[in-house]
Biotite code that builds the C-alpha atoms (Angstrom):
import biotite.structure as struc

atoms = struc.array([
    struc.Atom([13.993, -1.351, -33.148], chain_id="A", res_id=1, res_name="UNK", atom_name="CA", element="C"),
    struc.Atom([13.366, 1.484, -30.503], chain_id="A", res_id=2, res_name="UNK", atom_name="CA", element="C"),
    struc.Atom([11.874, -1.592, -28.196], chain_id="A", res_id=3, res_name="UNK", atom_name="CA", element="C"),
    struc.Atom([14.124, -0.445, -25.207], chain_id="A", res_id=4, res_name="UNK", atom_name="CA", element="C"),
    struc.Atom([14.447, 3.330, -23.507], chain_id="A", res_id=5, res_name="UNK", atom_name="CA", element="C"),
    struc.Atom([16.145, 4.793, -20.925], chain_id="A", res_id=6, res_name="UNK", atom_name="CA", element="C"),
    struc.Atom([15.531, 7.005, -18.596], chain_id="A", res_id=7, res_name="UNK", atom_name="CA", element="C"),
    struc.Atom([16.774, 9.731, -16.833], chain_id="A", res_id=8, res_name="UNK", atom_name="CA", element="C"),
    struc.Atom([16.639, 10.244, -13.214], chain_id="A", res_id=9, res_name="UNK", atom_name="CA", element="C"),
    struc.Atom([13.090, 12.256, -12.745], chain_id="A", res_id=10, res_name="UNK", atom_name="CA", element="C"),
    struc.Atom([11.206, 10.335, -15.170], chain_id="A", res_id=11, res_name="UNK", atom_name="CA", element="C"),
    struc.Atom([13.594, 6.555, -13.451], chain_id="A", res_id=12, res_name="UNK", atom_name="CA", element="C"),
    struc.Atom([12.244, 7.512, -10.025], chain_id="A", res_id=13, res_name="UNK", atom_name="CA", element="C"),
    struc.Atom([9.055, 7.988, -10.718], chain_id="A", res_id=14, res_name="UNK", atom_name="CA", element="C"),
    struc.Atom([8.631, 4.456, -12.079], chain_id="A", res_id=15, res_name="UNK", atom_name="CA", element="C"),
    struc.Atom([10.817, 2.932, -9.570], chain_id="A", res_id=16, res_name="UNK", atom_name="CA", element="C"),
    struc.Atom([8.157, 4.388, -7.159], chain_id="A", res_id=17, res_name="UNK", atom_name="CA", element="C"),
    struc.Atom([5.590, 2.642, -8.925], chain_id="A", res_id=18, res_name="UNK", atom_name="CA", element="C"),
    struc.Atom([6.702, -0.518, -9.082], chain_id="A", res_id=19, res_name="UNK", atom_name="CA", element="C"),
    struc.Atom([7.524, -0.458, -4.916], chain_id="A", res_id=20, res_name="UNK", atom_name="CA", element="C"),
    struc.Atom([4.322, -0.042, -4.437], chain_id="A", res_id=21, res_name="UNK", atom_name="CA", element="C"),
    struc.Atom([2.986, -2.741, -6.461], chain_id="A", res_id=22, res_name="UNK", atom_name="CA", element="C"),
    struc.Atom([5.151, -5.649, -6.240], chain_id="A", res_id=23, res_name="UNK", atom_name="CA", element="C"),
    struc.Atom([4.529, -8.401, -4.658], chain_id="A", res_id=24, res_name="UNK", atom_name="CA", element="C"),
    struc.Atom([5.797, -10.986, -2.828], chain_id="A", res_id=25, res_name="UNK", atom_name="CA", element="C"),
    struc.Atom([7.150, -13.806, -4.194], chain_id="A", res_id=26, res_name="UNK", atom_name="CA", element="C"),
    struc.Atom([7.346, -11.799, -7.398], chain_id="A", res_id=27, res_name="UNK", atom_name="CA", element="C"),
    struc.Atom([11.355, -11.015, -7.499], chain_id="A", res_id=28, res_name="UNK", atom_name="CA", element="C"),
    struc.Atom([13.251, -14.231, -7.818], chain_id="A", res_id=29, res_name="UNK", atom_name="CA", element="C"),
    struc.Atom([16.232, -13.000, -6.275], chain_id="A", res_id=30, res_name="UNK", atom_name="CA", element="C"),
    struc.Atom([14.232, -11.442, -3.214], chain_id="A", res_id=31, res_name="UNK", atom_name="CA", element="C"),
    struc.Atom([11.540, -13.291, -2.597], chain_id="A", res_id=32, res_name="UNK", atom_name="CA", element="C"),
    struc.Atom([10.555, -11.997, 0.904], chain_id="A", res_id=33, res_name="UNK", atom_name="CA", element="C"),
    struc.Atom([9.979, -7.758, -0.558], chain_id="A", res_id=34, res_name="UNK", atom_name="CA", element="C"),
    struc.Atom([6.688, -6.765, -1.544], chain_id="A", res_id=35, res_name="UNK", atom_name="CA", element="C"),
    struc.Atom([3.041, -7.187, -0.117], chain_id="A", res_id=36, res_name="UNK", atom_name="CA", element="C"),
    struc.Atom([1.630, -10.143, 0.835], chain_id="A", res_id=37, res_name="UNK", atom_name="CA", element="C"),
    struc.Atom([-0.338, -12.086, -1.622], chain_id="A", res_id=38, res_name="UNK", atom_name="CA", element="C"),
    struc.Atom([-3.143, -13.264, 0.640], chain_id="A", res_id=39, res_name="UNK", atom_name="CA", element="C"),
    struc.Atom([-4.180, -9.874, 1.638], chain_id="A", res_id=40, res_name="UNK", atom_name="CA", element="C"),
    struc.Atom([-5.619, -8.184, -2.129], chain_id="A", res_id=41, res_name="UNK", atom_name="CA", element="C"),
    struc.Atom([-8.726, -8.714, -2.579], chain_id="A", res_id=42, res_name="UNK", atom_name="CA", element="C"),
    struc.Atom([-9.590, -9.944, 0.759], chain_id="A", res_id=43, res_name="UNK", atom_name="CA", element="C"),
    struc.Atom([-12.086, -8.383, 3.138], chain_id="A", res_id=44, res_name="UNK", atom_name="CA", element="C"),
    struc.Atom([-11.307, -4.782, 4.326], chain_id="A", res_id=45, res_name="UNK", atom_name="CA", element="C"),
    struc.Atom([-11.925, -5.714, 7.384], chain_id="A", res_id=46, res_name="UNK", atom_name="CA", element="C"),
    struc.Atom([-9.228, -8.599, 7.503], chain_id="A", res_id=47, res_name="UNK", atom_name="CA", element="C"),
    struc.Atom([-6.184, -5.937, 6.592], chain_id="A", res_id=48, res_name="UNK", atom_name="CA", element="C"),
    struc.Atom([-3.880, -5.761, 8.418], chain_id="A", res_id=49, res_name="UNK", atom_name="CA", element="C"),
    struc.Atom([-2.706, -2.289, 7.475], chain_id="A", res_id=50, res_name="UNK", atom_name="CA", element="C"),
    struc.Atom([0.237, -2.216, 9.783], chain_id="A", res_id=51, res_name="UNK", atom_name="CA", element="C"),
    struc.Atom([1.868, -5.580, 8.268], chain_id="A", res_id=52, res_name="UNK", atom_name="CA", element="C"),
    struc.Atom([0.476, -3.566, 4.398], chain_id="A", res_id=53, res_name="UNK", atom_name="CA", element="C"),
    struc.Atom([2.461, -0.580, 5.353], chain_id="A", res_id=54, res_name="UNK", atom_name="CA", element="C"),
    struc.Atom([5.642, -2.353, 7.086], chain_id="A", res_id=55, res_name="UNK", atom_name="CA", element="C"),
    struc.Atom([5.851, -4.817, 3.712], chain_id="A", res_id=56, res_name="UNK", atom_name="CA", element="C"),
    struc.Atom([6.091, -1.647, 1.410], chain_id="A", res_id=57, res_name="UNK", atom_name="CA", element="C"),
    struc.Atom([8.249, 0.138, 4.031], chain_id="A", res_id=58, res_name="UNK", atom_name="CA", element="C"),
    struc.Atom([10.827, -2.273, 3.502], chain_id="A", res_id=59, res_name="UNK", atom_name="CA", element="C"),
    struc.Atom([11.042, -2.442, 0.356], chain_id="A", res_id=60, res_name="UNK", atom_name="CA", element="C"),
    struc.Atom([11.992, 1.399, 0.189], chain_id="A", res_id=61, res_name="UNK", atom_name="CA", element="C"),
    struc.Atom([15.023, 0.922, 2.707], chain_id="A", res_id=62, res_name="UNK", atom_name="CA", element="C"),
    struc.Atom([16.868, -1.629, 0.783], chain_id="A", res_id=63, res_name="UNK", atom_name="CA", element="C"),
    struc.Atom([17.102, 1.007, -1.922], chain_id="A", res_id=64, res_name="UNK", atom_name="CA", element="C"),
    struc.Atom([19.650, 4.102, -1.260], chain_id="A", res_id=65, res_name="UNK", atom_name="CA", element="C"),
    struc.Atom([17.856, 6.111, -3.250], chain_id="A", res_id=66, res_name="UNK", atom_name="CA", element="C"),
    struc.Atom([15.210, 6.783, -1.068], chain_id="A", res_id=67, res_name="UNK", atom_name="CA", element="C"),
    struc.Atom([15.527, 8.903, 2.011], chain_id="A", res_id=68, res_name="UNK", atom_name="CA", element="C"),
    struc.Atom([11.947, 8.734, 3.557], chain_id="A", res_id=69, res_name="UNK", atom_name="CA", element="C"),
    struc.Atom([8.838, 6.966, 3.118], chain_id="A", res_id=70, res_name="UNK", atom_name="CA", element="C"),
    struc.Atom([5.324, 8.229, 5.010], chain_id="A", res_id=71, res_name="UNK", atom_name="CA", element="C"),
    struc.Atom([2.011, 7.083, 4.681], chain_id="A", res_id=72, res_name="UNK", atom_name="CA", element="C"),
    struc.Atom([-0.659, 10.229, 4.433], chain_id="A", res_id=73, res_name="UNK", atom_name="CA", element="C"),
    struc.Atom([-3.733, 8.842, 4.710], chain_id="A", res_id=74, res_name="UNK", atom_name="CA", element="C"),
    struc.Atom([-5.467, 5.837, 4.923], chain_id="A", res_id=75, res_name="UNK", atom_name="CA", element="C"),
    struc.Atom([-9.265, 5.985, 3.724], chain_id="A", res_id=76, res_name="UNK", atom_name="CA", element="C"),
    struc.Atom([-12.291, 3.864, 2.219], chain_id="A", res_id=77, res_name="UNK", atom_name="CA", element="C"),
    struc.Atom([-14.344, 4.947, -0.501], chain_id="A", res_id=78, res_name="UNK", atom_name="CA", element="C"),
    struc.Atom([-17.500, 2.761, -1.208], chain_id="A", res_id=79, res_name="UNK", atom_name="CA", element="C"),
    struc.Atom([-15.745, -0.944, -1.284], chain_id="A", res_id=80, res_name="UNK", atom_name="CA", element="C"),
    struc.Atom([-12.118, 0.103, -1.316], chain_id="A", res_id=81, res_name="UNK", atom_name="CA", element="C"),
    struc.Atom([-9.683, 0.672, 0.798], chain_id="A", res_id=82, res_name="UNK", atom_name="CA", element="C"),
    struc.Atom([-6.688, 3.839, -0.133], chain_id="A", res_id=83, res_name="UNK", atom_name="CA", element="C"),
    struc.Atom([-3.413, 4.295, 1.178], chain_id="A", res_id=84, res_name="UNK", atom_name="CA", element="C"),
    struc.Atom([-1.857, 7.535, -0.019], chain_id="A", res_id=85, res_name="UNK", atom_name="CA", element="C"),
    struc.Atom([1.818, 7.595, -0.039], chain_id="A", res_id=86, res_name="UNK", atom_name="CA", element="C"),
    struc.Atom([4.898, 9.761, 0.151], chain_id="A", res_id=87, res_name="UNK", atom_name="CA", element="C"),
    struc.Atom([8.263, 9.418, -1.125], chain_id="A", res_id=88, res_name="UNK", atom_name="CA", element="C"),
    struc.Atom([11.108, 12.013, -0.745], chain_id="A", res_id=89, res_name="UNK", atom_name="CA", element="C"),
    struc.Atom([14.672, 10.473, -2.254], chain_id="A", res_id=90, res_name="UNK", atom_name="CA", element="C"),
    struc.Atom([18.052, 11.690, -1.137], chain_id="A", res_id=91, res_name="UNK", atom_name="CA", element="C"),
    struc.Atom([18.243, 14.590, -3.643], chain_id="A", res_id=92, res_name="UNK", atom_name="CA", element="C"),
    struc.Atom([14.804, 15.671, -2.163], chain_id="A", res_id=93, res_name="UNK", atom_name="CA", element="C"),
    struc.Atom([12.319, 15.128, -4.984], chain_id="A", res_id=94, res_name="UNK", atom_name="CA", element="C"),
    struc.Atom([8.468, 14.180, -3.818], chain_id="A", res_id=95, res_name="UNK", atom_name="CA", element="C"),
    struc.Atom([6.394, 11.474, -4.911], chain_id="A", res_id=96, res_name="UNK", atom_name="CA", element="C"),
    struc.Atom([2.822, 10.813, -4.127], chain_id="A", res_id=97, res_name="UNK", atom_name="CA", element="C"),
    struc.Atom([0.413, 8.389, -5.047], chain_id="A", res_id=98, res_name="UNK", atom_name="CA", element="C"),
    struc.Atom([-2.601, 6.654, -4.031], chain_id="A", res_id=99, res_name="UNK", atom_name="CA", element="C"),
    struc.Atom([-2.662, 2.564, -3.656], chain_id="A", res_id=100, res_name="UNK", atom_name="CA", element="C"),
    struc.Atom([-5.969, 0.380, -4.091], chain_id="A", res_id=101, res_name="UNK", atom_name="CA", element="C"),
    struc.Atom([-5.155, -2.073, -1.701], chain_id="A", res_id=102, res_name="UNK", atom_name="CA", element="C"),
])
């Protein structure tokens, strides 16, 4: 019924970035500890912590091999929200970037 596709490495990457920086935790049965903590969206900017934000997401990049590096870019605030900007590089050296509402 053309209800499942797959994907080839460029367009498999890109959406396994995607969903790394969106899960959360509690979210993956069989790892329950990966993703951002729960308690923090939609909280207060000024309750963040932005080091524990960035460390949760961090992690959940280095239990995959197919990621070589992981940097955050920027961290800003536009009106009521809070951006981080983030880079990817895998090991065959492609780039992803993308901006996160926290």
């Amino acid at each position: 019924n053309n209800d499942l596709a797959t994907v080839l490495y460029e367009n498999a990457m890109s959406q396994s970035f995607e969903i790394k920086i969106n899960v959360q935790k509690n979210s993956i049965p069989e790892f329950p500890g990966y993703g951002v903590n729960n308690e923090m969206i939609g909280s207060n900017v000024a309750t963040i912590s932005y080091p524990t934000l960035f460390r949760d997401m961090l992690n959940l990049f280095k239990q995959d091999a197919r990621w070589r590096e992981v940097n955050l870019l920027d961290l800003y605030r536009d009106k009521d929200s809070v951006f981080m900007k983030f880079e990817a590089k895998s090991i065959l050296k492609n780039v992803f970037v993308t901006n996160v509402n926290v």
